[in-house]
Short mmCIF file of the C-alpha atoms (twelve columns), coordinates in Angstrom:
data_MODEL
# 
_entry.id   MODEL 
# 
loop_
_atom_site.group_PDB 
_atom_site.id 
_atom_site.type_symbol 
_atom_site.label_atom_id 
_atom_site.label_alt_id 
_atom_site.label_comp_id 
_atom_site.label_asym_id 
_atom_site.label_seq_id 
_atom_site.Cartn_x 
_atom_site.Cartn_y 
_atom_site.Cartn_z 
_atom_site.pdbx_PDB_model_num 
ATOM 1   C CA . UNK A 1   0.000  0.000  0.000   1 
ATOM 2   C CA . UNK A 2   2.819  2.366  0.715   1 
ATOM 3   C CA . UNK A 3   4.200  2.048  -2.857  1 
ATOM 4   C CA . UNK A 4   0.992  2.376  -4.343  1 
ATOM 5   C CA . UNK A 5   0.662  5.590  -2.187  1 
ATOM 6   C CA . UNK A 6   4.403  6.621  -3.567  1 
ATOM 7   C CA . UNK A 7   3.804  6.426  -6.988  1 
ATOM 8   C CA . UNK A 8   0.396  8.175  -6.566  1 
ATOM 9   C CA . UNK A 9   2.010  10.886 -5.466  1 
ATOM 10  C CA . UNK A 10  4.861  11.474 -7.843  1 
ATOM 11  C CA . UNK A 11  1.870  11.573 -10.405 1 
ATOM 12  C CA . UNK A 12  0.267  14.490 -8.985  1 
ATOM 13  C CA . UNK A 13  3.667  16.801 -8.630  1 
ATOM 14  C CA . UNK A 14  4.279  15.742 -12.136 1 
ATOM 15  C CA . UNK A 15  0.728  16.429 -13.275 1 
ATOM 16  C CA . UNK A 16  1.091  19.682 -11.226 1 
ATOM 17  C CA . UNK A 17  4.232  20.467 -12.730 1 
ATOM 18  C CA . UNK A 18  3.093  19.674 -16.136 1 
ATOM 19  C CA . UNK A 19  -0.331 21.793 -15.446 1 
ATOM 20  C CA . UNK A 20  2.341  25.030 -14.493 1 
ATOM 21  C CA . UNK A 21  4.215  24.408 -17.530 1 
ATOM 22  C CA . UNK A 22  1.519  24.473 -20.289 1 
ATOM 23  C CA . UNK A 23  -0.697 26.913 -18.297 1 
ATOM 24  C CA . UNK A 24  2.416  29.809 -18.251 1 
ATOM 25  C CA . UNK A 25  3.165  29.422 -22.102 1 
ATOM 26  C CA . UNK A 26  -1.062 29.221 -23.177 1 
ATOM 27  C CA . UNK A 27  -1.645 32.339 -20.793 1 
ATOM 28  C CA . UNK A 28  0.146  34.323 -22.865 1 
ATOM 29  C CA . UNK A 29  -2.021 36.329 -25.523 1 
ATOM 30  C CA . UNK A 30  -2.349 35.027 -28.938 1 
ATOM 31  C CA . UNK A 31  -1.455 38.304 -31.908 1 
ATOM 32  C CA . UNK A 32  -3.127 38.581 -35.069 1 
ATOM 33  C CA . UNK A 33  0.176  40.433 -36.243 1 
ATOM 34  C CA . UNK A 34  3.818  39.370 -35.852 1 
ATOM 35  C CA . UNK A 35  5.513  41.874 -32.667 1 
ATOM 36  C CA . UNK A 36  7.133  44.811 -32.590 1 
ATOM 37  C CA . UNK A 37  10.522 43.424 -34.651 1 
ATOM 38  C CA . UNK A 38  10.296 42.182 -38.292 1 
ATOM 39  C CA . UNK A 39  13.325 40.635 -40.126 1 
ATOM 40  C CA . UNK A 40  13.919 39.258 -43.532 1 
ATOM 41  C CA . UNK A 41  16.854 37.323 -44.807 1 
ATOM 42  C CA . UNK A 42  17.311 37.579 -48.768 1 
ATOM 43  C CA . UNK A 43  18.851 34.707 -50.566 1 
ATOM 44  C CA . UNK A 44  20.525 34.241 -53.744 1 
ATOM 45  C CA . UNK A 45  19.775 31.900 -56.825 1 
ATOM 46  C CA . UNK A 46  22.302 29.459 -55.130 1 
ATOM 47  C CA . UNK A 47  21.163 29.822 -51.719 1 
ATOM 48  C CA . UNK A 48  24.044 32.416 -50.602 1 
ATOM 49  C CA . UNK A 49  22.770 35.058 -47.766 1 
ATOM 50  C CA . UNK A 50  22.773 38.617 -50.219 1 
ATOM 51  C CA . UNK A 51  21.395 40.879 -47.509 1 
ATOM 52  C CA . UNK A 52  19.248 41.101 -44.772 1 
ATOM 53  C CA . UNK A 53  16.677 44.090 -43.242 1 
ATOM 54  C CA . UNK A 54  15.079 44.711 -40.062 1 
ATOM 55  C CA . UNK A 55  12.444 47.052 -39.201 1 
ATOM 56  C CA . UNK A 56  11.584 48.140 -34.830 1 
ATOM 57  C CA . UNK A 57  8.580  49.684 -34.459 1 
ATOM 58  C CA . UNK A 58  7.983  52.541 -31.906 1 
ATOM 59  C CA . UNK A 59  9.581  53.428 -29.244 1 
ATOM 60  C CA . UNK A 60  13.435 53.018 -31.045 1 
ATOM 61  C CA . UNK A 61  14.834 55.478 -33.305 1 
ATOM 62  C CA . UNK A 62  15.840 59.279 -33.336 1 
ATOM 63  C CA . UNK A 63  12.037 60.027 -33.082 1 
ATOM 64  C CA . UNK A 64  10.768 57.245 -30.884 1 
ATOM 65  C CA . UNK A 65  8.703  55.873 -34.024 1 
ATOM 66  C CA . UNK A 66  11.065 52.800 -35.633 1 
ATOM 67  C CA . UNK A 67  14.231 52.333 -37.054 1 
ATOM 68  C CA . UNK A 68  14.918 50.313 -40.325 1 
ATOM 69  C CA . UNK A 69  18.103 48.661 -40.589 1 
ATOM 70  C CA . UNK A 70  19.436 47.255 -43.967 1 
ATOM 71  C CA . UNK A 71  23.057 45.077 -44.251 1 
ATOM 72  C CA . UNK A 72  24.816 44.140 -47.222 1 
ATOM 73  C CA . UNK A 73  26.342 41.034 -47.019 1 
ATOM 74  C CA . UNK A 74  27.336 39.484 -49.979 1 
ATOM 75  C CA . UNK A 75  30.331 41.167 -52.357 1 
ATOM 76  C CA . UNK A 76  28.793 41.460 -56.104 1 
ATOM 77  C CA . UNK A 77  29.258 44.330 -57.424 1 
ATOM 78  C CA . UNK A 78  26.610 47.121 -57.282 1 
ATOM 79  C CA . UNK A 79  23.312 44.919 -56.162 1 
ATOM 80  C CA . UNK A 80  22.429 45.305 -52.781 1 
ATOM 81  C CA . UNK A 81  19.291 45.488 -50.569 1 
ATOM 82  C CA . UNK A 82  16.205 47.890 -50.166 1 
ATOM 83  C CA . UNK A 83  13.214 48.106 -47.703 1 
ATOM 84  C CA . UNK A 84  10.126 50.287 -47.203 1 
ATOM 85  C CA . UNK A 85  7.574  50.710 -44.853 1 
ATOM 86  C CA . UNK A 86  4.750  51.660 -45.368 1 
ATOM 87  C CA . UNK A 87  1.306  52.543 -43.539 1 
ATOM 88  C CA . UNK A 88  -2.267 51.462 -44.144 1 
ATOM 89  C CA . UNK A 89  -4.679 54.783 -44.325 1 
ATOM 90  C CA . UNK A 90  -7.368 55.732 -46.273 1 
ATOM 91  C CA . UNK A 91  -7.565 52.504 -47.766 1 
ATOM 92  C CA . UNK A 92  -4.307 52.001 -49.813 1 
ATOM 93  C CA . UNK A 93  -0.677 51.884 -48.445 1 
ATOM 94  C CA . UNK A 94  1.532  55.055 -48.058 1 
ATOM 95  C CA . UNK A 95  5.212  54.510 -48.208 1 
ATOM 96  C CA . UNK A 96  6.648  56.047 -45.349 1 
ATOM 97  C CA . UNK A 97  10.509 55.230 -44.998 1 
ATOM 98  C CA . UNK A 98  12.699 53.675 -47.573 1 
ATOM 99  C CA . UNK A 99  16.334 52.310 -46.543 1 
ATOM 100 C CA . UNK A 100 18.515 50.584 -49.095 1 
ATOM 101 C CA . UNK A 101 22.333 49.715 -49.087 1 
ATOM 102 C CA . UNK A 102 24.928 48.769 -51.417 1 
ATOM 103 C CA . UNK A 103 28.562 47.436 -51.118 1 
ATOM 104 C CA . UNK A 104 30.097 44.347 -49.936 1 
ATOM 105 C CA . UNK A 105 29.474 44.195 -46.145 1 
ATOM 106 C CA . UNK A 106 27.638 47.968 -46.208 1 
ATOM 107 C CA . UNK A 107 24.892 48.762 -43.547 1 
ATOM 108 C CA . UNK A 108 22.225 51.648 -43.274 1 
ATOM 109 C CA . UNK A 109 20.499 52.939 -40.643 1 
ATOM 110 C CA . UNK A 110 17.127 54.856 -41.191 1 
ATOM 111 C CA . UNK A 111 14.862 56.336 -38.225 1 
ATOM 112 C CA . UNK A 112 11.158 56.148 -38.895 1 
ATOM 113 C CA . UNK A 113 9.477  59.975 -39.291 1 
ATOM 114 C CA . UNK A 114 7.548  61.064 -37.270 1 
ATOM 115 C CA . UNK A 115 3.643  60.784 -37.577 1 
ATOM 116 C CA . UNK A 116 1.749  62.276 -40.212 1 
ATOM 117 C CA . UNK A 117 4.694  61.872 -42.028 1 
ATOM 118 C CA . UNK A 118 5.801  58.044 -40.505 1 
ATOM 119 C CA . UNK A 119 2.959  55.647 -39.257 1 
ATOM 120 C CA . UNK A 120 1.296  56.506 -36.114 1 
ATOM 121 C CA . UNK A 121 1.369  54.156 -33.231 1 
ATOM 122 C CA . UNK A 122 -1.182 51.579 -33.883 1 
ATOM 123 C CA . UNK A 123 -1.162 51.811 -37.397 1 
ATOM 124 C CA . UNK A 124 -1.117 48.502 -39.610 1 
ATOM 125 C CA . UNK A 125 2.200  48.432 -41.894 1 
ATOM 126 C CA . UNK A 126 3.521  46.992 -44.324 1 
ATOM 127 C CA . UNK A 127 7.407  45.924 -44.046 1 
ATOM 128 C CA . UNK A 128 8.901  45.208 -47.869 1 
ATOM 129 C CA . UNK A 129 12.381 43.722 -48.776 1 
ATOM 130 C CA . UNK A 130 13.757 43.334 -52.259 1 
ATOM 131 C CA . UNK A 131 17.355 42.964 -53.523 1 
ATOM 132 C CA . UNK A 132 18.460 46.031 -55.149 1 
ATOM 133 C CA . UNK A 133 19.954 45.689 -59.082 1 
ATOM 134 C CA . UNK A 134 22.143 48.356 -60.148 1 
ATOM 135 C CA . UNK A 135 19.701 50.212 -62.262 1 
ATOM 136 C CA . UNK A 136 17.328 50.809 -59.689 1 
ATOM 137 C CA . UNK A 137 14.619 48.031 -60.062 1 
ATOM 138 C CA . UNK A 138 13.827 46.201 -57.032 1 
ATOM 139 C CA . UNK A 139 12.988 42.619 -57.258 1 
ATOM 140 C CA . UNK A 140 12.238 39.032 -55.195 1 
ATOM 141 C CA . UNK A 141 10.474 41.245 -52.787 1 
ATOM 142 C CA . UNK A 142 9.186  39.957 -49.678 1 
ATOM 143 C CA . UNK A 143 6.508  41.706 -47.406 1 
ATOM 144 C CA . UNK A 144 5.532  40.949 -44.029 1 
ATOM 145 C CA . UNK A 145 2.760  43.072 -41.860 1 
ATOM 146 C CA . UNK A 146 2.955  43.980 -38.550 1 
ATOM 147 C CA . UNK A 147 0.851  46.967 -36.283 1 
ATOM 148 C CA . UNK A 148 3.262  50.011 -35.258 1 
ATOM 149 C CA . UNK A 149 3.387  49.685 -31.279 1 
ATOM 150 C CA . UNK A 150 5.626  50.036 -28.629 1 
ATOM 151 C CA . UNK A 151 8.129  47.428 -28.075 1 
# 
């Protein structure tokens, strides 16, 4: 009876334990949009890491709105990397910020204006990566959406 009584109870402190463990990571709330940080990675034909961009929403930056950050990483030539964000008003998307780099291991660092100009906290954006050709045209863009709040 004594073992029986044992092994009963290591079953409820694991059961507790287990209980604690998936009620702490469920608690926390579920977000239609990704958080405050967006990245992208942009790949090559080959699979080689080009670039990569990063937009923080408000609260970083020179005016406490966002800060885009855009690397160079890969050495050909005069391709490199640009992104834009852009809010969601009046029905259609404004571009607000654009950041772009070129140069073999280049970075850029852009603050986010401030609102009317930038997005205003809350706002839905739009966060869009492309590699950068030489001429100008941007392609093998990527866009992710996030809402503009406080990190």
């Amino acid at each position: 009876m004594l073992f029986i009584r044992q092994r009963l109870g290591r079953v409820v402190v694991v059961c507790a334990i287990a209980v604690t463990v998936f009620t702490s990571f469920t608690a926390t709330p579920a977000q239609a949009w990704p958080g405050a940080e967006l990245n992208r990675a942009m790949y090559g034909v080959n699979g080689q890491l080009l670039g990569r961009a990063t937009w923080f929403s408000a609260d970083t930056g020179y005016y406490w709105n966002g800060l885009i950050e855009v690397h160079d990483l890969f050495c050909d030539q005069d391709n490199g990397i640009i992104a834009a964000l852009y809010a969601f008003r009046g029905g259609e998307w404004q571009r607000t910020t654009l950041a772009s780099v070129r140069g073999c291991g280049s970075s850029n660092y852009v603050d986010v204006k401030k609102a009317p100009a930038g997005p205003y906290v809350g706002d839905r954006i739009r966060f869009r990566v492309c590699k950068l050709l030489p001429n100008g045209t941007w392609i093998d863009c990527y866009d992710q959406y996030a809402i503009n709040e406080p990190m």
